[in-house]
C-alpha positions in Angstrom: 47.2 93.8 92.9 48.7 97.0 93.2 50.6 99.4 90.8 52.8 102.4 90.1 54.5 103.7 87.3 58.1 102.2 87.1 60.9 101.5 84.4 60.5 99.2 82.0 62.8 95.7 82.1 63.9 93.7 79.3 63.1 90.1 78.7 66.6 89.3 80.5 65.1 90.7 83.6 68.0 92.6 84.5 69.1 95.5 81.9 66.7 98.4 82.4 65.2 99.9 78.8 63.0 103.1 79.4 59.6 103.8 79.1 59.0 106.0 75.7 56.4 108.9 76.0 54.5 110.0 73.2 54.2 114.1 73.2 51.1 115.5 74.1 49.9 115.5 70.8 50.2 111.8 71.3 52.2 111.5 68.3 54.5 108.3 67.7 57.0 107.9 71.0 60.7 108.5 69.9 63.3 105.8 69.5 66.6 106.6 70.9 69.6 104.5 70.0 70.3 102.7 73.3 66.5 101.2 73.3 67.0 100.5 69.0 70.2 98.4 70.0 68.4 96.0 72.4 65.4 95.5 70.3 67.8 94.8 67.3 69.8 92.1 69.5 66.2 90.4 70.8 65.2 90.2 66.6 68.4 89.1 65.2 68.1 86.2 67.7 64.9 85.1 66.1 65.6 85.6 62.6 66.8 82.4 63.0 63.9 80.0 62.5 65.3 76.7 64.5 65.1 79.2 67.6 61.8 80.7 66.6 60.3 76.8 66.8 62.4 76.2 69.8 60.6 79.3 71.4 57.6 77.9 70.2 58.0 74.2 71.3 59.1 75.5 74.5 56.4 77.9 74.9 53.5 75.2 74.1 54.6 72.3 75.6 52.1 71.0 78.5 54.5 70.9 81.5 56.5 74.3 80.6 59.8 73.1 80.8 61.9 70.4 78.6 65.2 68.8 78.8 67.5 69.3 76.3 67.2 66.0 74.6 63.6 66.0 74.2 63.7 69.5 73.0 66.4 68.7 70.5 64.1 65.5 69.5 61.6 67.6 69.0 62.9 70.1 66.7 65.0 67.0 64.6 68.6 68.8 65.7 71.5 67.1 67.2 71.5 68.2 71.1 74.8 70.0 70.3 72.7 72.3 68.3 70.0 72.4 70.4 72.4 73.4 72.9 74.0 76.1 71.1 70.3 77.4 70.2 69.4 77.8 74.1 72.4 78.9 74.6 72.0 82.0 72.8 68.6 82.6 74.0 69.8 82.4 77.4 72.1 85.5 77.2 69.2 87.7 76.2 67.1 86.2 78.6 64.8 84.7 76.4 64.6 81.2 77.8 65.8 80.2 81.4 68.1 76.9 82.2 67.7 75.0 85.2 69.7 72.4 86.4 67.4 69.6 88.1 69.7 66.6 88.9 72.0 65.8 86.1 69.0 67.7 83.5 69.0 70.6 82.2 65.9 72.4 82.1 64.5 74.7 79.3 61.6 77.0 79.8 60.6 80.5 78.4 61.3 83.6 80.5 57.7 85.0 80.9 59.6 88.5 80.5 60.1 87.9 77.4 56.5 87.4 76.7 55.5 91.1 77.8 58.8 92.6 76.9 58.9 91.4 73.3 55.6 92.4 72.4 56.4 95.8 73.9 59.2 96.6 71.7 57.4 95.2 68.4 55.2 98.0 69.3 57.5 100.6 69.8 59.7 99.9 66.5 55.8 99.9 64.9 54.8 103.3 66.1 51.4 101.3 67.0 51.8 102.8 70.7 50.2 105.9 69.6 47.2 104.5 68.0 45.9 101.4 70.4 43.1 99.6 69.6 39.7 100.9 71.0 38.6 97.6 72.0 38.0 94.2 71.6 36.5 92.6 68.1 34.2 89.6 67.4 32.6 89.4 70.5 30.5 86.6 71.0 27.0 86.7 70.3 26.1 84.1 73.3 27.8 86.4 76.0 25.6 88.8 77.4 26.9 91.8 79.7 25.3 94.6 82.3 25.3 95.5 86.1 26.2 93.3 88.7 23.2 93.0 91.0 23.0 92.2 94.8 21.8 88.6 93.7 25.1 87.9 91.8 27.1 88.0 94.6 27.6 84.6 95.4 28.5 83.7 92.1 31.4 86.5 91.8 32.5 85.3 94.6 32.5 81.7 93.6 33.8 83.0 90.3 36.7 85.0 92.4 37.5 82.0 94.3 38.4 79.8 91.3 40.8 82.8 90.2 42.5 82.9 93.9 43.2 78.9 93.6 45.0 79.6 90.1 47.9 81.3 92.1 48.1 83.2 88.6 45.3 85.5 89.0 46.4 87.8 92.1 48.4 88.7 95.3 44.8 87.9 97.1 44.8 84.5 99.2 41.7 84.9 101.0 38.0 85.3 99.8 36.4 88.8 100.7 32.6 89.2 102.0 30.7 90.6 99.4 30.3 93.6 101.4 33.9 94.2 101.5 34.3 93.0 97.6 31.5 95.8 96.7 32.9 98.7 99.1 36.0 98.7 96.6 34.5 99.3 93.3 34.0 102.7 91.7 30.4 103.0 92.0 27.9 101.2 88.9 31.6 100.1 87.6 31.0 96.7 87.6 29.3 93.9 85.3 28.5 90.4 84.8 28.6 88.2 81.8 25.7 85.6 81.3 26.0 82.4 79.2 22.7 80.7 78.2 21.2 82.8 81.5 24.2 81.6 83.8 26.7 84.6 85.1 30.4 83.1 84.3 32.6 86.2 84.7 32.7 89.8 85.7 34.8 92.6 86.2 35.1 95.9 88.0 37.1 99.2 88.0 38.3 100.3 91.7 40.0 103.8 92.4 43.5 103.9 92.3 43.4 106.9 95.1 40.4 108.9 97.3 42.5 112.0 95.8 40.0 114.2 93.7 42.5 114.7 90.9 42.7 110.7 90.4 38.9 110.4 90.3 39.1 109.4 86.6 41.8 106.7 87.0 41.1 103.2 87.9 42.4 99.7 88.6 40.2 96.9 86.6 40.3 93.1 87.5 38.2 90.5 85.5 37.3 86.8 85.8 35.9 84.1 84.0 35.2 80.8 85.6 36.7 77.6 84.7 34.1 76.5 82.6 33.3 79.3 80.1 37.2 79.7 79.5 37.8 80.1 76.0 34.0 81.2 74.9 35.0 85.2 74.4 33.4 85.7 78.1 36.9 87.8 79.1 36.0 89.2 75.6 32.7 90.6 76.1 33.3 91.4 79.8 36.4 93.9 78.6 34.7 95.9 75.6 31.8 96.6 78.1 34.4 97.8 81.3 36.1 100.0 78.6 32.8 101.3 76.8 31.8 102.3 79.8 34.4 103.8 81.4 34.9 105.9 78.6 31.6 107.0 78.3 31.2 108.0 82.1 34.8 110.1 81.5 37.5 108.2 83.5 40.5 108.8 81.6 43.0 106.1 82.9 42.6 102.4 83.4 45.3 100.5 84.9 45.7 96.8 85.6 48.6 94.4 87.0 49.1 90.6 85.3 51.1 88.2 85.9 53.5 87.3 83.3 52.0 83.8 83.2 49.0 84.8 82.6 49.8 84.8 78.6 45.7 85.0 77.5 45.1 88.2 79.7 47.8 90.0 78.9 46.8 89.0 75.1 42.7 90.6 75.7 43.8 93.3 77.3 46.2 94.4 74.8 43.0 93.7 72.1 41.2 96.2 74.1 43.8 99.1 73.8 46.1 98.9 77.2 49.8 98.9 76.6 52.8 97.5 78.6 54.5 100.4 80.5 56.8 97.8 82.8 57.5 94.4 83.7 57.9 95.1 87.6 60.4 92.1 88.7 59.8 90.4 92.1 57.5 93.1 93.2 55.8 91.0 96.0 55.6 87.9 97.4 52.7 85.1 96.5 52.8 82.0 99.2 56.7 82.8 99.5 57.5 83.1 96.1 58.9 86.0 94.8 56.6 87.4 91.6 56.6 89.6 89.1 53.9 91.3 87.4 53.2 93.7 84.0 51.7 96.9 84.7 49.5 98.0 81.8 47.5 101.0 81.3 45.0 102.4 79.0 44.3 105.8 78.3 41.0 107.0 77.1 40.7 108.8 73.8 37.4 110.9 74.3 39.2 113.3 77.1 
């Protein structure tokens, strides 16, 4: 995917809230009182806890979206109330309705996913101090250079991520001459579990401009299989170790709002959400939207 700085949306998808910049001392960003308003209307929504477990029920539950008897069923409330609940988190664009036939349909705007989290941070002052990187790595996962010799399997690897329709904007697999021709030179890695590669990742120049040399795109993947052993883990403290130590100064990435896990280790590993960037391009006909996050290195 793509990116470029744009405004940040809220979780209702529609009402702009802009981005805060930290001074270049990098001290805590500012909070003005238009952006404190909206962030107090998202929290006093969930101060409620029968909405907080509707949230959650919703957000858990296997097929994504629930009708509004079983989600009232679920949480032991009458469907009036249950009604009333969604009701309210529909205005701020928390949860989306759909009618299909004479159901109604309940799921969880995945805005609200990236937009939430955003302004926890910014009421926190935590976007001035991200974390460096990811924590209790694994100590099966082993990480270093991808050789010629891994090809195929990054390529098999890639594959699996292009058939999630949740991964990228990519619908057709590269050579892996025309994969390698796009990554910033020795800035790309594999992870091995028990000797077998299962993931990797690589940093590809955002521009051929000289003054952009030290800012890069990063993608990473980890096949089906090894989902869930710290793989992504492992894979991310190595891109951003290294990165840092051979002086680029700007990593950027584009997730899908779906994609709840990566959005998740890459904020473990010190990038924060600059925007939510609605229907931004089209994915087998279907308008999608994708988070642009960034991370800045703290050595330069």
């Amino acid at each position: 995917m793509t990116s470029s700085p744009v405004t940040d949306v809220s979780p209702r998808g529609r009402r702009e809230v802009p981005l805060l910049e930290a001074d270049s001392q990098r001290s805590a960003p500012s909070l003005n009182k238009g952006d404190a308003e909206t962030y107090a209307e998202w929290f006093s929504l969930l101060a409620d806890p029968t909405r907080v477990r509707l949230l959650h029920t919703l957000s858990t539950s296997p097929a994504g979206a629930m009708r509004i008897g079983d989600l009232a069923e679920s949480l032991a409330i009458s469907q009036s109330t249950c009604s009333h609940h969604v009701e309210m988190l529909k205005k701020v664009g928390f949860v989306v309705v759909d009618k299909v036939g004479t159901s109604s349909m309940v799921s969880v705007n995945p805005a609200c996913c990236t937009g939430l989290p955003h302004a926890a941070d910014v009421v926190m002052g935590t976007l001035s101090s991200p974390p460096c990187c990811p924590e209790d790595l694994p100590a099966d996962v082993t990480t270093r250079p991808v050789t010629e010799e891994d090809m195929p399997t990054v390529l098999a690897i890639y594959e699996e991520g292009l058939a999630t329709r949740n991964a990228t904007f990519e619908t057709k697999l590269p050579t892996a001459k025309q994969l390698q021709t796009k990554w910033v030179p020795g800035m790309a890695w594999v992870a091995e579990l028990h000797g077998q590669v299962v993931g990797w990742t690589a940093v590809v120049p955002v521009s051929d401009r000289e003054c952009y040399a030290g800012v890069g795109e990063t993608s990473i993947y980890v096949t089906e299989s090894a989902r869930g052993r710290g793989v992504g883990k492992a894979l991310l403290f190595t891109q951003v170790t290294e990165v840092d130590r051979a002086g680029m100064w700007t990593l950027q990435t584009s997730i899908f709002p779906e994609n709840r896990a990566s959005l998740a280790l890459h904020r473990s590993a010190g990038y924060r959400i600059l925007a939510v960037r609605t229907r931004i391009a089209q994915l087998d006909g279907v308008w999608r939207d994708t988070v642009l996050l960034e991370r800045r290195s703290e050595i330069t």
